[in-house]
Backbone as JSON Lines, residues from 0, in Angstrom:
{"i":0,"aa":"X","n":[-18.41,-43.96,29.97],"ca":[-17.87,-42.65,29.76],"c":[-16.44,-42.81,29.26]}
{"i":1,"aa":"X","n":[-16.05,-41.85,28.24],"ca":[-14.44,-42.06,27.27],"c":[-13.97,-40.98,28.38]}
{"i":2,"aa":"X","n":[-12.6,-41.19,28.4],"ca":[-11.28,-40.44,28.82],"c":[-10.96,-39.67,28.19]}
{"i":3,"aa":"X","n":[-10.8,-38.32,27.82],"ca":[-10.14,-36.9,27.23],"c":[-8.82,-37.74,26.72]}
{"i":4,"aa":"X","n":[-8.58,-37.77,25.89],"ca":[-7.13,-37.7,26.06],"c":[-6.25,-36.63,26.26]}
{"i":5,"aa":"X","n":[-5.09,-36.77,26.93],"ca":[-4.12,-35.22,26.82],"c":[-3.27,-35.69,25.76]}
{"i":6,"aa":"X","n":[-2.6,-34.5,25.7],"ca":[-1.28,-34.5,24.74],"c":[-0.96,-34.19,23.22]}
{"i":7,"aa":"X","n":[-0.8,-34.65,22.85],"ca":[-0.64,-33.96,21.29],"c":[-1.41,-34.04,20.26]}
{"i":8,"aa":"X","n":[-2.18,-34.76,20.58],"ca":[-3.47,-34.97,19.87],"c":[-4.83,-33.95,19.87]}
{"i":9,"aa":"X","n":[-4.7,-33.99,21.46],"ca":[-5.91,-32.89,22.29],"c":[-5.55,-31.55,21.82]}
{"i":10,"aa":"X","n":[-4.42,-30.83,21.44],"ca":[-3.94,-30.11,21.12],"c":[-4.15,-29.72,20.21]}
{"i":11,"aa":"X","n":[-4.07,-30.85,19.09],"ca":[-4.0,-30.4,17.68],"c":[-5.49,-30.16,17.9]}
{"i":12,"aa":"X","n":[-6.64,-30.56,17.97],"ca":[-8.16,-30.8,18.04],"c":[-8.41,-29.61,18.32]}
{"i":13,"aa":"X","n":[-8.16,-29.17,19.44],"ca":[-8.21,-27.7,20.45],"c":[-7.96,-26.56,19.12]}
{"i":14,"aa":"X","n":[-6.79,-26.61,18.54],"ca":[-6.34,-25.74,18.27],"c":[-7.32,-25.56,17.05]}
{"i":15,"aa":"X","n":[-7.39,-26.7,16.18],"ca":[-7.87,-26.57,15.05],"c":[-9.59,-26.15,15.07]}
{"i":16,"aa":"X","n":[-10.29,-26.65,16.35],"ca":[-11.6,-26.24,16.71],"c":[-11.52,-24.46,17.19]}
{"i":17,"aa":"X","n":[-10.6,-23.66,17.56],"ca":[-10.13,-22.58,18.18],"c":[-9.95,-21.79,16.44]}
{"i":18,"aa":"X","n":[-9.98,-22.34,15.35],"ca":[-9.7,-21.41,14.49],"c":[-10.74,-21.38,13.37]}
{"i":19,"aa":"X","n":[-11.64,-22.27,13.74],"ca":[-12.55,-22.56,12.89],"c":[-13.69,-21.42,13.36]}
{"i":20,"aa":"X","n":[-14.22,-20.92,12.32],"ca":[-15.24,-19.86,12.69],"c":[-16.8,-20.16,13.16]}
{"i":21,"aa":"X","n":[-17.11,-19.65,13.99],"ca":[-18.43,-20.08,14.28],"c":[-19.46,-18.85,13.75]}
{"i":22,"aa":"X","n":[-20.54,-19.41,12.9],"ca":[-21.75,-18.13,12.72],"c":[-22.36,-17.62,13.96]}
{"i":23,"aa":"X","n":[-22.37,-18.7,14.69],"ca":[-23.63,-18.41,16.04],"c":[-22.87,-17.55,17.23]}
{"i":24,"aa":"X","n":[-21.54,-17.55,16.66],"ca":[-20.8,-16.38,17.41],"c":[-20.56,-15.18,17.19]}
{"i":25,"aa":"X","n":[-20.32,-15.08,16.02],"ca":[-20.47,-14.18,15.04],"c":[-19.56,-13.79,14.34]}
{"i":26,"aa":"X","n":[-18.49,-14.47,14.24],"ca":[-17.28,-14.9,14.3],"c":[-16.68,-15.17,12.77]}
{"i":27,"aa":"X","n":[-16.2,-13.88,12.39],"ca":[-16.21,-13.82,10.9],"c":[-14.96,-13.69,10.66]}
{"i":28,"aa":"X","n":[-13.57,-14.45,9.98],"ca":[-12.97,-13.93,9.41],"c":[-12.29,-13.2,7.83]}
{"i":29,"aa":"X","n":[-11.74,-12.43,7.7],"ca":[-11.54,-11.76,6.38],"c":[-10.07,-11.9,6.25]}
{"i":30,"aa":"X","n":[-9.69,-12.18,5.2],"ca":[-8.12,-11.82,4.63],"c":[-8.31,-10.66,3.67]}
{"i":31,"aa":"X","n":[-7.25,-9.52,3.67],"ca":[-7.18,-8.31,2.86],"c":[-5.49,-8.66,2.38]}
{"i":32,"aa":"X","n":[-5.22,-8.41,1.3],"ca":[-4.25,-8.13,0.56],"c":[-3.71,-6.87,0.38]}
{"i":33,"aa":"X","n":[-2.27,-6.4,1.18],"ca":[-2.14,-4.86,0.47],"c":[-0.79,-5.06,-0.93]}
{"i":34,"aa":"X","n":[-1.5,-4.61,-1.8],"ca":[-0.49,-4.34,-3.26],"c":[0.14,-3.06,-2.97]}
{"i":35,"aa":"X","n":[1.25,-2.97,-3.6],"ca":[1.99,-1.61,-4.12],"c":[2.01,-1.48,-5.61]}
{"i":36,"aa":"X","n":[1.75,0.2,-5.75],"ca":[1.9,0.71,-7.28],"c":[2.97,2.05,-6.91]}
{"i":37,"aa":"X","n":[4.03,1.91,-8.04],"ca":[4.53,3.16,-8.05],"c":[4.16,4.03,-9.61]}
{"i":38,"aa":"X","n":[4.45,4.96,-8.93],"ca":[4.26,6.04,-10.29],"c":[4.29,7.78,-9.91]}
{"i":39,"aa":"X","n":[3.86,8.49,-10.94],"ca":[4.31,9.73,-10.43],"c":[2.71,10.23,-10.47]}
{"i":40,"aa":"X","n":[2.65,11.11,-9.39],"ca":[1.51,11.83,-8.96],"c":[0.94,13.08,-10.19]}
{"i":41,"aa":"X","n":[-0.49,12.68,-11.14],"ca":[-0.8,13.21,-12.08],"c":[-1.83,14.21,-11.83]}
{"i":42,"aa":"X","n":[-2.64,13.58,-10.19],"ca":[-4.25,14.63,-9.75],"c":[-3.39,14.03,-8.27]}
{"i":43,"aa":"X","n":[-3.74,15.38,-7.66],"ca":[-3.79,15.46,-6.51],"c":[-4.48,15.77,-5.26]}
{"i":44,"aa":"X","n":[-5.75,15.7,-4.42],"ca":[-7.07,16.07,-3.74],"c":[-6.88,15.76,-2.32]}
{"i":45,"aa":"X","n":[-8.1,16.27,-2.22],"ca":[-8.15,15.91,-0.64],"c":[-8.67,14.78,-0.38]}
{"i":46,"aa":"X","n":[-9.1,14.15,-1.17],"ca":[-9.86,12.78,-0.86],"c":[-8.77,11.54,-2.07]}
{"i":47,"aa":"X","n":[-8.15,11.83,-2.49],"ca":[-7.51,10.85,-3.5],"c":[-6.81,11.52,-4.33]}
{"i":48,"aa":"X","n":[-5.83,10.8,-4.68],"ca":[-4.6,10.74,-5.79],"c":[-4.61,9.7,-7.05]}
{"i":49,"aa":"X","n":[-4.13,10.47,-8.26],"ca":[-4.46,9.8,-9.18],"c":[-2.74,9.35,-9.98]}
{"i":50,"aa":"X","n":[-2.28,8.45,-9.99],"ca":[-1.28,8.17,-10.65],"c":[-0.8,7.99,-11.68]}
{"i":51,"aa":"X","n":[0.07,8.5,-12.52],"ca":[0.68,8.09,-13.45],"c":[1.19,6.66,-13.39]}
{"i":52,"aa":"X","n":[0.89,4.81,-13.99],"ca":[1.6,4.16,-14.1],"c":[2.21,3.6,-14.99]}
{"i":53,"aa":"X","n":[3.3,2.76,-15.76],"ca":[3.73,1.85,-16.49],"c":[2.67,1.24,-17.42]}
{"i":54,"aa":"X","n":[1.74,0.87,-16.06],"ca":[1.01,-0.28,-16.72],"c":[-0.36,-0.25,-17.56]}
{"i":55,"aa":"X","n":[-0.76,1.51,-16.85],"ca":[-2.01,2.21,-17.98],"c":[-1.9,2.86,-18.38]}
{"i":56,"aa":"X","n":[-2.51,2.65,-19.27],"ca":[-2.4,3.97,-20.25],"c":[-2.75,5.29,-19.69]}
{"i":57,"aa":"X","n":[-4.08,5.15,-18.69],"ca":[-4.74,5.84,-18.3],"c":[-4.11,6.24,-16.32]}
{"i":58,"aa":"X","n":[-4.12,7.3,-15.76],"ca":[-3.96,7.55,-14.42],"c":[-4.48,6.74,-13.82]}
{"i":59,"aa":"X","n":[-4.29,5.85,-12.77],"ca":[-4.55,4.58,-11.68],"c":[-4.93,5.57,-10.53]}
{"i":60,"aa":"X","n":[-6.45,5.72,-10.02],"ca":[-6.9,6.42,-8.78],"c":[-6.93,5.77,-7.43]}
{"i":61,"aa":"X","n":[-6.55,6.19,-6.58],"ca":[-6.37,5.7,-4.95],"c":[-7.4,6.36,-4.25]}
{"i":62,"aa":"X","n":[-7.81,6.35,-3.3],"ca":[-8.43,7.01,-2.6],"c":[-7.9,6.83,-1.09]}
{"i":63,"aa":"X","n":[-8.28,7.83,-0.03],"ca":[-7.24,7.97,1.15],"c":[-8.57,7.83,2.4]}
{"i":64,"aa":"X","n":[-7.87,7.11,3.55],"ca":[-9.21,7.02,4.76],"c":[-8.45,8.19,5.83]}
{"i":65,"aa":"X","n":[-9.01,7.77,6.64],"ca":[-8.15,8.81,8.37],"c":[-7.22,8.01,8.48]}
{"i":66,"aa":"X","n":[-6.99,6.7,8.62],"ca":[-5.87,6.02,8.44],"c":[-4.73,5.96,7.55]}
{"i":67,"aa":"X","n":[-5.06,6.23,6.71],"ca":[-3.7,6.39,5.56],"c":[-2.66,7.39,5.49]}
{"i":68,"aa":"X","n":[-1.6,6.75,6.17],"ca":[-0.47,7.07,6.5],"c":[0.8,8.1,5.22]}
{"i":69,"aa":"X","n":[1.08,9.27,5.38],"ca":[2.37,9.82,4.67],"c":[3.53,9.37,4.82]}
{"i":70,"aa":"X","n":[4.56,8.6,4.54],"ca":[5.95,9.12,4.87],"c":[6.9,8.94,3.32]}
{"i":71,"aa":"X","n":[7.96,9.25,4.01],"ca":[9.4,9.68,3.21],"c":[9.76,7.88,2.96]}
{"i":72,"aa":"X","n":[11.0,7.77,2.3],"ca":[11.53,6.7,2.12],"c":[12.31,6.07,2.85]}
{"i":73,"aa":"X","n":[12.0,7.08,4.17],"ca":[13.03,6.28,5.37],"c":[11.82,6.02,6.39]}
{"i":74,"aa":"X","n":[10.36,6.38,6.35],"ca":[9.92,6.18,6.66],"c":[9.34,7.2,8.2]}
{"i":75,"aa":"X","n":[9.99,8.46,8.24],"ca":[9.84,9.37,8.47],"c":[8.06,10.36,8.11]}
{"i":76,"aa":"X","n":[7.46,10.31,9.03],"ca":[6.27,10.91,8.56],"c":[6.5,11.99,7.6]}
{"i":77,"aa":"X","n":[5.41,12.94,6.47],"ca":[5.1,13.65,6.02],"c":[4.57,14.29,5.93]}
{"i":78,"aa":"X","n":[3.97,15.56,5.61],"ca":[3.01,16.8,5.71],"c":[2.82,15.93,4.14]}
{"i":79,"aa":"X","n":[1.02,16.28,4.65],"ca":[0.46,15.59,2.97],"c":[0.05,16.83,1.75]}
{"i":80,"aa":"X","n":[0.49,18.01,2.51],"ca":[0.93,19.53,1.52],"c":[1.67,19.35,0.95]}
{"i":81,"aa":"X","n":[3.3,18.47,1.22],"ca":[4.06,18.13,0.37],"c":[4.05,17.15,-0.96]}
{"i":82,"aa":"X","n":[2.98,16.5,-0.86],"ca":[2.88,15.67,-2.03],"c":[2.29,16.87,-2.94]}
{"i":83,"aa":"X","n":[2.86,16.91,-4.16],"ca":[2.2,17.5,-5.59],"c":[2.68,17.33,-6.71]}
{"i":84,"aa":"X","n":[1.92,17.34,-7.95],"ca":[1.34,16.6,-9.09],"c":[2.76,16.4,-9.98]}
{"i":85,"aa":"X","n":[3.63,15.9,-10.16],"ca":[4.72,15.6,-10.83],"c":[5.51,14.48,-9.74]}
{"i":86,"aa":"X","n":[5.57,14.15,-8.57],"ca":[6.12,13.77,-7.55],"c":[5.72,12.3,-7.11]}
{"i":87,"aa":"X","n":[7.19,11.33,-7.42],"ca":[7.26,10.42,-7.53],"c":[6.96,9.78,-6.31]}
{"i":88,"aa":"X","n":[5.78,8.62,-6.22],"ca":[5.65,8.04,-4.75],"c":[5.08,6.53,-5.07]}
{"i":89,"aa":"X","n":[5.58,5.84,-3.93],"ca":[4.63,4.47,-4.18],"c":[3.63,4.16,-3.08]}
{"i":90,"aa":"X","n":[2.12,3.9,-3.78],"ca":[1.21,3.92,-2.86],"c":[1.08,2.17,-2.83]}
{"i":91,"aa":"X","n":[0.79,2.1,-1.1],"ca":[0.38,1.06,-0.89],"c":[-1.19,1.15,-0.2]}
{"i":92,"aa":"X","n":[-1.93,-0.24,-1.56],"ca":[-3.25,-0.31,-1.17],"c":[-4.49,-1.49,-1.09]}
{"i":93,"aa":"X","n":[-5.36,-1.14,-0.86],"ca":[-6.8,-2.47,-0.82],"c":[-7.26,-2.43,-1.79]}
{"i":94,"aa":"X","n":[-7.25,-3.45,-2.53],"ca":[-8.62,-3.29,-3.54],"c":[-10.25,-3.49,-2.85]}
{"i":95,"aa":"X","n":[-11.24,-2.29,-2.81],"ca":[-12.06,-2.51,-2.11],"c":[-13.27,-2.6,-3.1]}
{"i":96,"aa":"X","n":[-14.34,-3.62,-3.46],"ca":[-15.06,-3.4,-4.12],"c":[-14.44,-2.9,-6.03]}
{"i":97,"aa":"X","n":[-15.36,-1.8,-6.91],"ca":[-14.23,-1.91,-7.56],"c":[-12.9,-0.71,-7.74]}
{"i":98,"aa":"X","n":[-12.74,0.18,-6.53],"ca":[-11.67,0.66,-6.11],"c":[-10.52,0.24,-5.44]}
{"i":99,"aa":"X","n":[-9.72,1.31,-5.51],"ca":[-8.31,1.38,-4.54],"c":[-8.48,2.46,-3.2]}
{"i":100,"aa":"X","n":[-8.1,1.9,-2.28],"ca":[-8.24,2.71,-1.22],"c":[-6.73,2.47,-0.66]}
{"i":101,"aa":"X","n":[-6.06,3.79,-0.16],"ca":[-4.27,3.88,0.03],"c":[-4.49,3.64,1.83]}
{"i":102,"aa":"X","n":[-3.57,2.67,1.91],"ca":[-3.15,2.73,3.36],"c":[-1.85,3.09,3.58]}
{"i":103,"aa":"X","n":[-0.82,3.6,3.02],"ca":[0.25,4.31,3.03],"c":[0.45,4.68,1.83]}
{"i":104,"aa":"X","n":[1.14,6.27,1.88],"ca":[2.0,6.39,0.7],"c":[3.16,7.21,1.09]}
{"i":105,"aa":"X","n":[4.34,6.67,-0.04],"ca":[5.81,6.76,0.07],"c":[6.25,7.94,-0.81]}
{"i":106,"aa":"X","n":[6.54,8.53,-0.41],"ca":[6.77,9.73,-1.16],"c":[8.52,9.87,-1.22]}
{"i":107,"aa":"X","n":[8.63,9.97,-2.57],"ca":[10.38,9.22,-2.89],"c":[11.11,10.72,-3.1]}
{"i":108,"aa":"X","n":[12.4,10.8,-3.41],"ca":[13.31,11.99,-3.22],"c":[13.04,12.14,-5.22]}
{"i":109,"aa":"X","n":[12.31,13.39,-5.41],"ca":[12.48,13.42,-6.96],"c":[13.92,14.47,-7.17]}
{"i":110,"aa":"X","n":[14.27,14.05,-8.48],"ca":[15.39,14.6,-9.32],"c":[15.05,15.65,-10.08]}
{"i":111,"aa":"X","n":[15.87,16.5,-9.35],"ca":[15.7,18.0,-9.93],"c":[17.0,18.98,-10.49]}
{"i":112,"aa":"X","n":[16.6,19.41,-11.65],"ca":[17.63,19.48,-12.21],"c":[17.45,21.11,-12.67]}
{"i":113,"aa":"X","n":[18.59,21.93,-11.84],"ca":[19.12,22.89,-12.45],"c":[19.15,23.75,-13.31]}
{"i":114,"aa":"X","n":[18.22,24.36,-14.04],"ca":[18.86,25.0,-15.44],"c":[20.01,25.75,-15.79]}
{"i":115,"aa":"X","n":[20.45,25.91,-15.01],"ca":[21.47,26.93,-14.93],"c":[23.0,26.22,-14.67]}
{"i":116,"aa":"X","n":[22.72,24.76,-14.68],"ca":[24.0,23.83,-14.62],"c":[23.83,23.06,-15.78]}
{"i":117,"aa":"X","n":[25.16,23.09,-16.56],"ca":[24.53,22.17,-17.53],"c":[24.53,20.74,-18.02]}
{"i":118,"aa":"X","n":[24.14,19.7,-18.19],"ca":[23.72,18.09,-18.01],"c":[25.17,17.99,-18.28]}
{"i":119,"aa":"X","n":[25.39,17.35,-18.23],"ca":[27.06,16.29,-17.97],"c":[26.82,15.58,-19.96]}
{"i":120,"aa":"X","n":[28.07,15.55,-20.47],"ca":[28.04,15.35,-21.76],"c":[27.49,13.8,-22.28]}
{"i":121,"aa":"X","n":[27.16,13.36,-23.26],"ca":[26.86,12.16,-23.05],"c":[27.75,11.27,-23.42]}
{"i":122,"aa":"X","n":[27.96,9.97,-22.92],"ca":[29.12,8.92,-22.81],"c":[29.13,8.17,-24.17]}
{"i":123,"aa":"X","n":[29.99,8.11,-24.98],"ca":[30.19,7.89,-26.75],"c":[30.88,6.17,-25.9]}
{"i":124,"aa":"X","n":[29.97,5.07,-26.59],"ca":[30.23,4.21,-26.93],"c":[31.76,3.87,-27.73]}
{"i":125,"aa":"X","n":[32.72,2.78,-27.41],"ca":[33.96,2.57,-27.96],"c":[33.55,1.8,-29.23]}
């Protein structure tokens, strides 16, 4: 009969047998990636938001679970009445299959401008 060894060895073994997945356990793990897109809000629903981005030509669609979180840029929750269709936000999300599904979105302070004040003159190059 062999002796266990202790110590730093047994350890490493332990640990590395402790992370390895077993089928007969059932013992599955997954890695998920969350991306961010910003852009300005083009469709707005009860089930998903469609974005204006940079990078398409076309509106970039999200879709929203019970989990997917509103807030402000301080991170302050939101009423999701306040998001609407001109209104700058960055959604963070899963690519699931071949969608986007939002697990937060950031809803940023948009710039609003006055008509009745008029734009500041423009700055002439020397």
């Amino acid at each position: 009969m062999k002796k266990l060894t202790t110590g730093i060895g047994a350890t490493i073994v332990c640990g590395l047998l402790a992370m390895t997945p077993n089928p007969l356990l059932g013992q599955v793990t997954s890695t998920t990636m969350t991306t961010t897109s910003s852009g300005t809000v083009s469709e707005w629903g009860p089930d998903a938001v469609a974005l204006k981005v940079d990078s398409s030509p076309t509106p970039v669609r999200y879709t929203f679970t019970k989990t997917t979180t509103y807030v402000d840029e301080n991170g302050n929750p939101v009423s999701v009445e306040t998001i609407k269709s001109g209104a700058p936000v960055t959604v963070y999300y899963e690519k699931e299959g071949d969608g986007f599904v939002a697990d937060k979105v950031v809803v940023k302070k948009s710039v609003t401008t006055d008509p009745m004040v008029p734009a500041p003159p423009p700055t002439q190059a020397p």
